[in-house]
C-alpha positions as CSV (number, residue, x, y, z in Angstrom):
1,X,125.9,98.7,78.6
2,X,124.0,101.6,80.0
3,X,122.9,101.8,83.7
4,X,119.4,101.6,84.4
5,X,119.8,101.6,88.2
6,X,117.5,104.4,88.8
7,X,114.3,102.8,87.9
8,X,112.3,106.3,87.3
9,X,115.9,107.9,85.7
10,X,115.5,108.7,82.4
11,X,118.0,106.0,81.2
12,X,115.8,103.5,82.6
13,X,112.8,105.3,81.0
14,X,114.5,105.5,77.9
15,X,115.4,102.1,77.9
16,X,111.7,100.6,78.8
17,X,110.3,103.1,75.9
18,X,113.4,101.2,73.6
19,X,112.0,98.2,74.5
20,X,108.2,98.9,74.4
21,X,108.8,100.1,70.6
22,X,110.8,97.0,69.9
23,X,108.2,94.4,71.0
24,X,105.6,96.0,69.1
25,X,107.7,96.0,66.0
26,X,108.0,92.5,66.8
27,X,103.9,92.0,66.7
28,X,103.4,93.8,63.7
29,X,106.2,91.8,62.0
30,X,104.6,88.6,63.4
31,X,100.9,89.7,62.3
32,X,102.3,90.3,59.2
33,X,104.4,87.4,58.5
34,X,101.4,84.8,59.8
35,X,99.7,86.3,56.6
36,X,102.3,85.2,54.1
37,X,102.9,81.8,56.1
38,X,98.8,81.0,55.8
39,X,99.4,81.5,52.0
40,X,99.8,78.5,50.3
41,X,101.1,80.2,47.4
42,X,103.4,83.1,49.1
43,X,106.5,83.6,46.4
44,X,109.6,81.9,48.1
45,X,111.5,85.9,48.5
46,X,108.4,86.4,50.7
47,X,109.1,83.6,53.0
48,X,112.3,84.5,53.3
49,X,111.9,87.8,53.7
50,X,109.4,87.3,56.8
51,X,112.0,84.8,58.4
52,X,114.6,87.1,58.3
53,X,112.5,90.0,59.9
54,X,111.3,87.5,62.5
55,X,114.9,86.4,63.0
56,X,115.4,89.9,63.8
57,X,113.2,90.3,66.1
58,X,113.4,87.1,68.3
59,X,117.4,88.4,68.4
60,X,116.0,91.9,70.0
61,X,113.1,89.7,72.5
62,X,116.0,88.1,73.5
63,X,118.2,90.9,74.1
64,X,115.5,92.5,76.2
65,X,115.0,89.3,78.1
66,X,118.5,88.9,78.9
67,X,118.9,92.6,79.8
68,X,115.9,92.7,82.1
69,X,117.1,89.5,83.6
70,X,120.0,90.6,84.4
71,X,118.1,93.7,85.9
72,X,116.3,91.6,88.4
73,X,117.3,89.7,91.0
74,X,117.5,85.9,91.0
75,X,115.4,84.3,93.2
76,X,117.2,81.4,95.1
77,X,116.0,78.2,93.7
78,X,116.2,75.2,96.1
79,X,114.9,71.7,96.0
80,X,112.0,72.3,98.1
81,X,111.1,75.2,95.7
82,X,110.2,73.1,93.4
83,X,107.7,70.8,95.3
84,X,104.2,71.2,94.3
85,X,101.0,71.0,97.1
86,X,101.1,67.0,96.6
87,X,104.9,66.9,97.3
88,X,105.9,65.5,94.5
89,X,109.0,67.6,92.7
90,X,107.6,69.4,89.3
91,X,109.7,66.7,87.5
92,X,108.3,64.2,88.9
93,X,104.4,65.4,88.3
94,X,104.9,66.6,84.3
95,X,106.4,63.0,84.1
């Protein structure tokens, strides 16, 4: 894995630029798969071509997610944390 410590570095630049170009990959491949999705009458090979592409690029969202998560810092999470104005937990009110 490469350090990104240095948040101006140019790993860390490098990295974000990486992962800018990767996301929008992953737009254009969703615009473009949405269009053979709407089509009623897409050839099977189609389908599957756009799933696989898509597949592709979920696996590299994720790898960015888990890579910037793991970047950040985890916020400590406690009970009270997860009471809303009302008091009631966020369990309790999306129940």
């Amino acid at each position: 894995m490469l350090s990104t410590d240095d948040e101006g570095g140019f790993m860390s630049r490098l990295a974000d630029d990486f992962e800018a170009a990767q996301l929008a990959m992953g737009e254009d491949v969703l615009m473009q798969a949405r269009k053979v999705l709407d089509d009623p009458t897409a050839p099977n090979a189609e389908v599957r071509y756009s799933a696989l592409r898509l597949s592709e690029c979920l696996t590299d969202a994720l790898r960015i997610a888990e890579c910037r998560g793991l970047r950040l810092s985890a916020p400590d999470c406690t009970e009270e944390d997860d009471e809303d104005a009302d008091g009631e937990s966020t369990a309790e009110a999306s129940a």
